[in-house]
C-alpha positions in Angstrom: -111.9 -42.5 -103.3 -112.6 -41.0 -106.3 -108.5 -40.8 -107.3 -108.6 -44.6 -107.1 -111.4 -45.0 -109.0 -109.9 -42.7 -111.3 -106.8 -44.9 -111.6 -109.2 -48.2 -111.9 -110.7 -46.6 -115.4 -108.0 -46.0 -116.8 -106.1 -48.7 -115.7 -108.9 -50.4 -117.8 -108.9 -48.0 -120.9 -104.5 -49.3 -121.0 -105.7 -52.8 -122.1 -106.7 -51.5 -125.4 -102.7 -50.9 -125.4 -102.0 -54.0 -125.3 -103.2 -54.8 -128.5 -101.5 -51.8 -130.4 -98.1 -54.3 -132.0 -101.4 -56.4 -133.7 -103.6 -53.2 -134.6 -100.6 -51.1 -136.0 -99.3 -54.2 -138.3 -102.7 -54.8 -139.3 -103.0 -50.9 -140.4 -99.7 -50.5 -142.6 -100.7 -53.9 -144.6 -103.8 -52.5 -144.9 -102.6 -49.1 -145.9 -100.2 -50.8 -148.6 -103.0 -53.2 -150.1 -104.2 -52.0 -153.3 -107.9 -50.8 -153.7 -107.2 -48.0 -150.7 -108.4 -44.2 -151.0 -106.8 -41.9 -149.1 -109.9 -41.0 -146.9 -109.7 -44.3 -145.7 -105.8 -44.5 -145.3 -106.2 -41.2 -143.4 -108.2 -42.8 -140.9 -105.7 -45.8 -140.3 -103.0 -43.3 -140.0 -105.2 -41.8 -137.2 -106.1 -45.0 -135.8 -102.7 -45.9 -135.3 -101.8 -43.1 -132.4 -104.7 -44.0 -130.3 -102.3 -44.7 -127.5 -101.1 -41.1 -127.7 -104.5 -40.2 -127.7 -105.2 -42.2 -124.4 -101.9 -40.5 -122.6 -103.5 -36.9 -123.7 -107.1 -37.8 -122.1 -105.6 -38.9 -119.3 -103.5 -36.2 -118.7 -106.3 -34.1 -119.0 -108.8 -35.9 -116.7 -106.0 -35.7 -113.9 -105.7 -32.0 -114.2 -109.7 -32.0 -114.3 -109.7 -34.1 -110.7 -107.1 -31.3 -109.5 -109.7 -28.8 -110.0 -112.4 -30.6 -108.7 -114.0 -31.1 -111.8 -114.2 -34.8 -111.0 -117.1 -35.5 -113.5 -115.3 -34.2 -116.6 -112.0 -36.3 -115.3 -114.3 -39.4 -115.3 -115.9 -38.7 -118.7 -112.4 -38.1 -120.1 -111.1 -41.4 -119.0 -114.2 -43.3 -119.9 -113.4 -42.7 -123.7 -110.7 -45.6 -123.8 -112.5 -47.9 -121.4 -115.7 -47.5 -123.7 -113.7 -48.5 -126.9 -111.5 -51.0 -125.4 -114.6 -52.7 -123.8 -116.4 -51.8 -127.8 -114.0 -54.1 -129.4 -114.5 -56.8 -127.2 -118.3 -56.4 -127.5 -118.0 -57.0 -131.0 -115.6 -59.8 -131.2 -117.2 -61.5 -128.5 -120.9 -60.8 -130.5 -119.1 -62.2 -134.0 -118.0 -65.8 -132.2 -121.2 -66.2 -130.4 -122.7 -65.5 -134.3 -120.4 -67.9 -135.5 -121.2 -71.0 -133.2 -124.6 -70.1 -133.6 -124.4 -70.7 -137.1 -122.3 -73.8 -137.5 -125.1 -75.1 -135.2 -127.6 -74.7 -137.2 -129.3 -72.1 -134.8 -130.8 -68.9 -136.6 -133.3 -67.9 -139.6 -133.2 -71.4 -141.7 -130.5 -73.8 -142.1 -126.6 -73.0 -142.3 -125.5 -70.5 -144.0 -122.5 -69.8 -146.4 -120.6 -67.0 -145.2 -120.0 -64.6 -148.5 -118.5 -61.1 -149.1 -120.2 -58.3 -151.0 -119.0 -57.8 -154.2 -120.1 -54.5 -156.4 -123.0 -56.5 -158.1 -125.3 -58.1 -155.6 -126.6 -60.7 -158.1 -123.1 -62.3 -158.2 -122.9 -62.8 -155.1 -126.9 -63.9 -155.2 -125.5 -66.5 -157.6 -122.2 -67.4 -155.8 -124.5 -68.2 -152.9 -126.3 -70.8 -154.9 -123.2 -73.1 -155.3 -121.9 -72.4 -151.8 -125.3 -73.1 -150.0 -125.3 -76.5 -152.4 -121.9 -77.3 -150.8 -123.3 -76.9 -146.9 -126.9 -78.3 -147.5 -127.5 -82.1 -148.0 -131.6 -80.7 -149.6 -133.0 -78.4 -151.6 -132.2 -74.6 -150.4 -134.3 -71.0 -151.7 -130.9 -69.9 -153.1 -132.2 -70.5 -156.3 -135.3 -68.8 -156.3 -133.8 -66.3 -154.3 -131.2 -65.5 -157.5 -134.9 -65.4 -160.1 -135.8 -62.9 -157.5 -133.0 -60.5 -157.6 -132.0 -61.3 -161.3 -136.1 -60.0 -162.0 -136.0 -57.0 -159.2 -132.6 -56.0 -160.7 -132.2 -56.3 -164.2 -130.0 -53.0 -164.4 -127.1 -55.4 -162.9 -127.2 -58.4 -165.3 -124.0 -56.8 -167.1 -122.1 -55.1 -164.5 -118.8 -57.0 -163.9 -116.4 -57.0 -161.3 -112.5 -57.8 -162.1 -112.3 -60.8 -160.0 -115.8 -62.5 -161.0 -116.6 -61.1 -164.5 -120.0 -61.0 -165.8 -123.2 -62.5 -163.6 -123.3 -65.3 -167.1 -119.6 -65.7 -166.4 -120.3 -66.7 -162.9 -123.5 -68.2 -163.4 -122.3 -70.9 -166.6 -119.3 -71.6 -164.3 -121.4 -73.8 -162.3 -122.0 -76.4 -165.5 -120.5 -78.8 -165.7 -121.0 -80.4 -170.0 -119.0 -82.5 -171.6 -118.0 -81.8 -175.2 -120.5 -84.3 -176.4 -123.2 -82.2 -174.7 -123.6 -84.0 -172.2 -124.8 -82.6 -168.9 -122.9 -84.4 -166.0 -123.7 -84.1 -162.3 -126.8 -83.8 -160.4 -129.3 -83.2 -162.7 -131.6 -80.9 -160.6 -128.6 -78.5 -159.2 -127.5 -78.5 -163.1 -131.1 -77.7 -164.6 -131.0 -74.7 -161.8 -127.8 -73.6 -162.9 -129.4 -73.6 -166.7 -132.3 -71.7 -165.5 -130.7 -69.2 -163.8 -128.1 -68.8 -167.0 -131.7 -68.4 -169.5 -133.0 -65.6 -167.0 -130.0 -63.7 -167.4 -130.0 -63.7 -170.5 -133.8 -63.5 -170.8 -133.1 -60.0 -169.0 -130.2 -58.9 -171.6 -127.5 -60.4 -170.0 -124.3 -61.4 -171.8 -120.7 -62.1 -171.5 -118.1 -59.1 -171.6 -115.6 -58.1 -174.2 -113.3 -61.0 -173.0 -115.5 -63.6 -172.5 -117.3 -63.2 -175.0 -114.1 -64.4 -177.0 -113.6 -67.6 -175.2 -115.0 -70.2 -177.3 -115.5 -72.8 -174.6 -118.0 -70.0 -172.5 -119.8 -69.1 -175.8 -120.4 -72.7 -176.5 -121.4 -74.0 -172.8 -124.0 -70.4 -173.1 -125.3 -72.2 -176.1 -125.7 -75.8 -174.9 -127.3 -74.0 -171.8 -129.7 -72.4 -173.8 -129.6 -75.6 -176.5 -133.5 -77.0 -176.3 -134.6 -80.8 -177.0 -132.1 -83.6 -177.2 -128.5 -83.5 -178.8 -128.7 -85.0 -182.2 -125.2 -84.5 -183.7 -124.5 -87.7 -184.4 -127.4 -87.7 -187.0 -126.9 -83.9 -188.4 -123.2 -84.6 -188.9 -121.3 -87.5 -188.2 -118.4 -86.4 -189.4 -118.6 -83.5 -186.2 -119.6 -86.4 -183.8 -116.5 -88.0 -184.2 -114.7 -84.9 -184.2 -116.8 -84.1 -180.4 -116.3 -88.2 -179.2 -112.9 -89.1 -180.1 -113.9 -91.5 -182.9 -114.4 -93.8 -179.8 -117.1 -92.4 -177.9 -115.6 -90.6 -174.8 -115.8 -87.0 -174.2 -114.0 -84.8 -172.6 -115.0 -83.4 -169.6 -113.9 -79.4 -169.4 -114.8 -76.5 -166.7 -115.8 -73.7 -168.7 -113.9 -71.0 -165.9 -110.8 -72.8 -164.5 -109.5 -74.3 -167.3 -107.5 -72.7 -169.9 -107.2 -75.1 -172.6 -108.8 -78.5 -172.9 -106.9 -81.1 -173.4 -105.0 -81.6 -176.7 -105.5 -84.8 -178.6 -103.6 -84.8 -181.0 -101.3 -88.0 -179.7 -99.7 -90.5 -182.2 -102.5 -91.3 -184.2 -103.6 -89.0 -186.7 -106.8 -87.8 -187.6 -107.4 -89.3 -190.8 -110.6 -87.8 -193.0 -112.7 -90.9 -194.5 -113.5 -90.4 -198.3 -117.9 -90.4 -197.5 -116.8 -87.9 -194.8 -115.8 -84.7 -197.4 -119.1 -84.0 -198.5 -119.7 -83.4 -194.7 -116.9 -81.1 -194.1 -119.5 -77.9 -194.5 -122.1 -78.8 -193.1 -122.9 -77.2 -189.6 -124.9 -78.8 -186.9 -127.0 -76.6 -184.7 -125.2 -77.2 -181.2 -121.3 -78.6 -182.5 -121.6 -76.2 -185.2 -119.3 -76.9 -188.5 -116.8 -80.1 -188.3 -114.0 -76.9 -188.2 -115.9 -75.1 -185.4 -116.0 -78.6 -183.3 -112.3 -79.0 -184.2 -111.6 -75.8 -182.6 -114.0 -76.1 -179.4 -111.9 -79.4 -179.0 -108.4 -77.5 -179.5 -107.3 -80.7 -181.7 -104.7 -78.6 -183.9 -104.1 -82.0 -186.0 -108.2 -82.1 -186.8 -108.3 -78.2 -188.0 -105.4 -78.9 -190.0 -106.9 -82.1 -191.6 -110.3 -80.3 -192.0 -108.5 -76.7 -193.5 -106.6 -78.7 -195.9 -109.7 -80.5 -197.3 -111.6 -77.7 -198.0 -113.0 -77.0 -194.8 -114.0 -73.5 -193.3 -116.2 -72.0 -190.5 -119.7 -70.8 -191.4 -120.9 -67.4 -192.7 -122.4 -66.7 -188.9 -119.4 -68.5 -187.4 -117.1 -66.1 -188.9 -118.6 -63.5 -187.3 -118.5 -65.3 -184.1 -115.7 -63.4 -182.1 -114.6 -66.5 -180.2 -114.7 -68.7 -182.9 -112.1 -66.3 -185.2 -110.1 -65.7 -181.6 -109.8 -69.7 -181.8 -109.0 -70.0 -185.8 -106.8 -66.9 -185.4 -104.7 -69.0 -182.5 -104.5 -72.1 -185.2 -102.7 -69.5 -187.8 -100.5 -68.2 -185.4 -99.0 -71.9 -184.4 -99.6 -73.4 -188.2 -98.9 -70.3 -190.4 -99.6 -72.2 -193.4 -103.0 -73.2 -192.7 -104.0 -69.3 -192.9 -103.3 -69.3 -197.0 -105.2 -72.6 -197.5 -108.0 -71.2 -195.5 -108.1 -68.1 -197.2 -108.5 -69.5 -200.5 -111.3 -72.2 -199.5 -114.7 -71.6 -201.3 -116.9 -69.5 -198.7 -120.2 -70.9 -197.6 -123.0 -70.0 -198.3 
């Protein structure tokens, strides 16, 4: 009776073999994917002989029965049956989880699904968009992220390679036209501003690369831009450099996209004679008609503007992105760099 039995357990400990073709792939891709130690490559390495391992137990637990130590066969043989019958446990426990949760069954309504990166307030603010996408209301997300952005403001500029800076991730939910305009829902936008003004109300700030992306620095300051855009009366000369002469902006995503779209097309930009007395003057959210010309990449319009006599302010010039943008002009109009250089500084 008890050799039968014997044979039962371990018959059911062999299942787990069954699996090993799946378990031992799984381990070398794993082994091979950047970001591994060799602790934990070690322990794949060992993983991947469990069948031996099985064989050797239950070797051992038949030449336990043949002494009569039937006890210390059983235990012996109850090691694979208690990890095959483990892995199942767990897989059956992460579907029933699963269903659970796409039916709306658990602590609040459905949940997004996200992985822990090294900075828990990115992925407190990645869970803001992503609980937006699977909630037709209003979610705590957001006051969730105030939370942890208050409770942790050691984290606001700790960056991950993937994500970047929590600013990066959090301005990457805007969505502003050039114009200034703030497009979209207007109460998931004004929680995307607020949560952009608490980072930075706690020091937060964009790294040493983003920090030289003009488009980023200029949606951080239209996020933190108070009272209506007035442009158009500060300097039209910028408005029509920000609307196209005809009104219509151009919509840009501050994260995915590289450049915005170049307008330079058959017409050219032509500078009107009332316009030149304008070509200094900065405006507090478009900046100087140069600076605009550059947020808008127009290449014709900075070369229009250079020529004229136009230059970037004293505190645009020490504006990282802004001389990464006017640097990127030189290097494709080489020309333009010795009429800028000689152009009366502001001041």
């Amino acid at each position: 009776m008890n050799r039968h039995g014997l044979l039962l357990l371990q018959a059911v400990g062999a299942l787990s073999i069954l699996a090993y073709p799946a378990v031992l792939i799984a381990n070398i891709m794993s082994i091979a994917a950047p970001g591994h130690n060799f602790r934990r490559s070690l322990l794949l390495v060992l993983l991947s002989f469990y069948p031996l391992v099985w064989i050797v137990l239950d070797v051992f637990a038949w030449r336990a029965m043949a002494r009569g130590a039937t006890r210390v066969a059983f235990g012996l043989s109850s090691i694979p049956t208690l990890a095959c019958l483990l892995v199942v446990g767990i897989y059956v426990f992460s579907w029933i989880g699963f269903l659970f949760g796409a039916a709306g069954i658990g602590k609040g309504d459905l949940q997004v699904k996200t992985y822990p990166s090294t900075n828990l307030l990115l992925d407190s603010i990645s869970r803001v968009a992503q609980n937006t996408q699977a909630e037709s209301g209003p979610s705590g997300a957001v006051e969730q992220a105030l939370r942890d952005i208050e409770a942790n403001p050691t984290l606001v500029n700790v960056s991950t390679p993937a994500d970047g800076s929590p600013l990066n991730v959090a301005l990457g939910e805007l969505s502003i036209s050039l114009d200034g305009t703030i497009n979209g829902e207007i109460q998931l936008q004004q929680d995307g501003i607020r949560l952009v003004r608490a980072l930075v109300a706690h020091g937060g700030h964009l790294n040493k690369d983003e920090a030289t992306d003009l488009r980023k620095t200029w949606v951080l300051r239209r996020a933190l831009f108070e009272g209506p855009v007035s442009t158009a009366t500060e300097n039209p000369l910028v408005w029509r450099i920000v609307t196209h002469q005809s009104g219509d902006s151009i919509l840009f995503h501050p994260l995915t996209d590289k450049l915005p779209p170049r307008r330079d097309g058959p017409a050219r930009f032509l500078l009107k004679e009332d316009e030149v007395p304008l070509l200094n003057r900065a405006t507090r959210l478009h900046g100087t008609p140069l600076y605009a010309a550059l947020l808008d990449n127009a290449i014709n319009v900075c070369s229009v503007i250079i020529n004229a006599g136009g230059r970037l302010s004293a505190e645009e010039e020490h504006d990282p992105a802004a001389m990464a943008a006017l640097q990127e002009v030189f290097e494709r109009e080489a020309d333009l760099r010795i009429v800028y250089s000689g152009a009366p500084k502001l001041r």
